[in-house]
N, C-alpha and C positions, 0 to 999 in steps of 0.2 A: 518525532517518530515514536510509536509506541512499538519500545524492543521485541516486549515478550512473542505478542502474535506473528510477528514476522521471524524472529528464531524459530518459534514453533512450524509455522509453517514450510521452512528451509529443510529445517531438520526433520521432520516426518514422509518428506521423501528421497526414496531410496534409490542412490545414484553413487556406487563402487568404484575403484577407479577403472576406467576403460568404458563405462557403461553408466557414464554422466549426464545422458542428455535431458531425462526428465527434470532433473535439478538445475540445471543448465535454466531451460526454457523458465520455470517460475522463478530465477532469479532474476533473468532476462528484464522480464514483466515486471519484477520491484524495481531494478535500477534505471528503468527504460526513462521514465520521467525525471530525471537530474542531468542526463547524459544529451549531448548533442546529436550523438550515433549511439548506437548500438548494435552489435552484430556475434553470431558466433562462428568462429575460425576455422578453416579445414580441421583443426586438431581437434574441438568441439570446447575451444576454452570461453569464455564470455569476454567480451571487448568491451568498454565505454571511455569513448572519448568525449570531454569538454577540450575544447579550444579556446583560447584568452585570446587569441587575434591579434596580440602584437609581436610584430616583426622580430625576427631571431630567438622569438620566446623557448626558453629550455623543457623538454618534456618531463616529467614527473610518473613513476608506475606505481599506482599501490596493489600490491597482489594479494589474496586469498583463497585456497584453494576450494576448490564445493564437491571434489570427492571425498568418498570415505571408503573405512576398511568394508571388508564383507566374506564371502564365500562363492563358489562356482560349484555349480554340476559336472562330475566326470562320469556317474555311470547309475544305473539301478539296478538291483537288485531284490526280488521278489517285494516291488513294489516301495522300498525303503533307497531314499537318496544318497551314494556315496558325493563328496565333495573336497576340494583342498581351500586353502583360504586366497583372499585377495590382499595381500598389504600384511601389516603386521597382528595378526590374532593370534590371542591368548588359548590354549587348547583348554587352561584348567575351568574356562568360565564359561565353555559349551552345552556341556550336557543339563538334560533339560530345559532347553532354551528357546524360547519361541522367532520365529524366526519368519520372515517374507520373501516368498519365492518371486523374481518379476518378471512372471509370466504377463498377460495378457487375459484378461484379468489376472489381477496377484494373485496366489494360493498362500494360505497360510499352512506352518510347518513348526514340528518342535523337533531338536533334536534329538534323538534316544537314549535314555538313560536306565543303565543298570539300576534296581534296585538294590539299598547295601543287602537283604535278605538274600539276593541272589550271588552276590559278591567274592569272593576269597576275601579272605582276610589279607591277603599280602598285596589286595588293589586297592583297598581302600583309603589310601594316603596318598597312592600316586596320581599321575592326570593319564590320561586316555588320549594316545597319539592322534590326531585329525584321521589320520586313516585311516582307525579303528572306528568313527562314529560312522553315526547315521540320520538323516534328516528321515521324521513321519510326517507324510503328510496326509497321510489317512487312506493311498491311494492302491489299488490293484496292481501289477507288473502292467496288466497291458494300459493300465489308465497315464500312470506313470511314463511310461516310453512316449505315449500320444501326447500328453499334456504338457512336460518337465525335459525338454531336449536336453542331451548334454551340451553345457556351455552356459548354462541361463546364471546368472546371479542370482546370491542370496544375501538379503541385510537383514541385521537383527529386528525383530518386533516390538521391539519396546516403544510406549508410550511418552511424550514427552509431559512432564510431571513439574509444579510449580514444587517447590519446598519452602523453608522459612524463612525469613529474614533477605529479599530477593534474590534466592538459589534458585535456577531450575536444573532438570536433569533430564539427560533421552541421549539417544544415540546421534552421533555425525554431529557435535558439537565443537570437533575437530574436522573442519575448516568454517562451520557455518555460523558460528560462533565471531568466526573477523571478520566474514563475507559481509551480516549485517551489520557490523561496527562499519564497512566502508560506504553500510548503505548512510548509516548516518552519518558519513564524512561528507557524501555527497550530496545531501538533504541542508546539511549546516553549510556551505559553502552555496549553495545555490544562487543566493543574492549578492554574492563576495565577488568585485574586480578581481580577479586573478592575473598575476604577471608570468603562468605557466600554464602548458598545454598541460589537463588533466587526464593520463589513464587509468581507469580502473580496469582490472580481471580478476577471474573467476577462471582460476586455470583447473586444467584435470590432469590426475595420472600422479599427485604427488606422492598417495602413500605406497606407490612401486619405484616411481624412478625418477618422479619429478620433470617429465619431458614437457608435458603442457606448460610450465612455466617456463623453460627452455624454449621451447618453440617459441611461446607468444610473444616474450625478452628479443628473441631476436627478431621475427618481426616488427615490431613495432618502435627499436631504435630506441629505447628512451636513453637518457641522460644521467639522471639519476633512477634505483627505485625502492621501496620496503614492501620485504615480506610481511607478511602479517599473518602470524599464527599461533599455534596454542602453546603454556611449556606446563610442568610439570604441578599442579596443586599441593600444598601444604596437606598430610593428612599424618597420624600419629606413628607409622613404623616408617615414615619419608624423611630421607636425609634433610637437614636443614641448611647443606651448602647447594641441594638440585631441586630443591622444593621450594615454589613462593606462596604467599598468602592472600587470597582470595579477598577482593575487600580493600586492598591495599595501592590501588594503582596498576598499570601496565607494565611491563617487562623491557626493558631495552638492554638488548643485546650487544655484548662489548669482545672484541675476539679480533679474528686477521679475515672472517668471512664478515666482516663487518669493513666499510669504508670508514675512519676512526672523527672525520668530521660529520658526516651523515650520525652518527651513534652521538658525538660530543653536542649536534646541534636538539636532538633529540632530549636530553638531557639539558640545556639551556630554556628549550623552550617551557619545560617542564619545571622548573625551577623559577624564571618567572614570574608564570600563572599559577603559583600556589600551587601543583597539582603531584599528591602523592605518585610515586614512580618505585620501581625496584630494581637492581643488576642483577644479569644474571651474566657470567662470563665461560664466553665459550670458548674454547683451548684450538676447537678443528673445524669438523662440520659441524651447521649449526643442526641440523637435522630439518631443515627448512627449503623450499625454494629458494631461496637466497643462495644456495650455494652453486646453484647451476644459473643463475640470472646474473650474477656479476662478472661471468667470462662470456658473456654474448656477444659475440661480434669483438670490437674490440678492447669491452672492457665496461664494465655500468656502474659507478656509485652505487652500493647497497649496504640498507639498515632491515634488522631484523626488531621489529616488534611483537611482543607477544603477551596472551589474556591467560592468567592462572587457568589452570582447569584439573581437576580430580579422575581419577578411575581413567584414564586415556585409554583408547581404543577398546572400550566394555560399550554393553549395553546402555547404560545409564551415567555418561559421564557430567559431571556437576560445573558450572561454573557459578560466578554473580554479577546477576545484569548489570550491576554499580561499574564493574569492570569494563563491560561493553562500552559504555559510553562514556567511561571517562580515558580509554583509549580513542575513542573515536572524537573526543574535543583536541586530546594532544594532537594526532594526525589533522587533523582540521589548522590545529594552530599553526604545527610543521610548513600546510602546505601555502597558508596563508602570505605575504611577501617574500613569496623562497627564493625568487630572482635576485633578491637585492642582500640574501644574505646565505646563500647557499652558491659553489662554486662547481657541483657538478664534476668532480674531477679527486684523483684520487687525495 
């Protein structure tokens, strides 16, 4: 599988949480040819089952989420958009920011920014509450009230950009980032006997509350399952006991939201296969669907894994495709004889 095109194409569209279906539908479409079904759920999360066909076989869930943060429309005002945010945004990295209305057709928008000429001097160190801004989008009151209802989402505009040494960067690289790493679980496994029923999803709603993974967990019974998400990249003012290094391997997560033989087999198989790996230990929540999937019903084996990544929740966050795929060989390896060495229990 060639990574980059298909991250690229995840990540360029714009699908918030609540208002995922268009990202939904094009991942659909990648994962549709590995999977034996395919479907997406009342909740609008993405489903793929493989079946292994033999008797009493245990289910397995690899989850990834395919929302991301964004903005909504609450009101206009001579033409200029007020908005609050969707998920976790940063206020200080707004202004001046291009940005995608999803309308029908898109409209494109930037948010407004003070010039410092125009400024006080006692504002220009601080950030600018979300309340105070404004999206332009070039538009009249009455064009605006017709075209931009309130309620519409908004995601950042940014372009997805190769950099050096296999970096790319763009927005929604938090969840879409492990979505294609399960694409390539799925691709690598394809000709593989499996002794477990495989699910994959593509849940929504995590960066509010995480219910898509919730829901889908409890529908779908599995047995065991692992999140699969982003954690904090290495960059020069980041702690070095919450930041990993890009480059370096995958993340497995070690904590009490962790089932402690899902994490330790993680880690076995990793060790192994030669294959760089990192800790990262979580004390509570992981900040993951993992945390709402392991109380489903009556309880579900769960490991968190997770791909470095820089700048989170900006326009432009960074990861390296080295990391995509060489998480997506460990999970492949994980899933590989899991019957005969996994127990599915706490």
């Amino acid at each position: 599988m060639d990574l980059i095109p298909v991250l690229e194409k995840l990540s360029e569209v714009g699908g918030p949480s609540g208002f995922e279906r268009p990202v939904v539908e094009v991942a659909a479409a990648l994962l549709r040819p590995y999977m034996e079904e395919t479907y997406i759920d009342r909740f609008g999360n993405l489903v793929g089952i493989r079946r292994c066909g033999k008797p009493g076989a245990k289910a397995l869930l690899l989850d990834a989420h395919l929302d991301e943060v964004g903005l909504i429309v609450t009101g206009v005002e001579k033409g200029f958009l007020r908005f609050r945010s969707i998920g976790g945004v940063d206020p200080r990295i707004l202004p001046d920011r291009r940005v995608q209305i999803l309308t029908k057709p898109i409209i494109q928008g930037v948010i407004a920014c003070l010039p410092p000429h125009l400024q006080k001097e006692s504002d220009q160190n601080t950030a600018t509450p979300i309340e105070e801004l404004w999206i332009d989008a070039g538009l009249s009151q009455e064009e605006a009230h017709k075209r931009i209802p309130v309620g519409t989402p908004v995601v950042y505009g940014a372009a997805f950009t190769s950099l050096q040494n296999g970096h790319v960067a763009g927005k929604a690289m938090d969840d879409r980032a492990c979505f294609t790493t399960l694409l390539f679980v799925a691709e690598a496994l394809q000709d593989k006997d499996l002794d477990v029923d495989l699910y994959i999803m593509g849940s929504t709603r995590e960066e509010v509350n995480g219910s898509g993974a919730a829901v889908g967990t409890f529908a779908l019974k599995p047995d065991c399952a692992i999140a699969v998400d982003v954690t904090h990249g290495r960059t020069p003012d980041g702690s070095k006991d919450e930041t990993f290094l890009l480059g370096k391997g995958p993340v497995i997560g070690i904590g009490p939201n962790m089932t402690r033989w899902m994490a330790d087999r993680l880690v076995k198989k990793a060790e192994e296969l030669g294959y760089a790996w990192q800790p990262e230990v979580m004390t509570g929540h992981s900040g993951t669907n993992a945390w709402r999937m392991q109380i489903a019903r009556d309880g579900v084996a769960t490991a968190v894994l997770s791909i470095p990544l820089k700048y989170m929740h900006t326009p432009f966050e960074v990861i390296q495709i080295a990391d995509i795929e060489a998480t997506g060989k460990l999970l492949a390896a994980f899933v590989e004889g899991f019957s005969g060495e996994g127990r599915c229990m706490a």
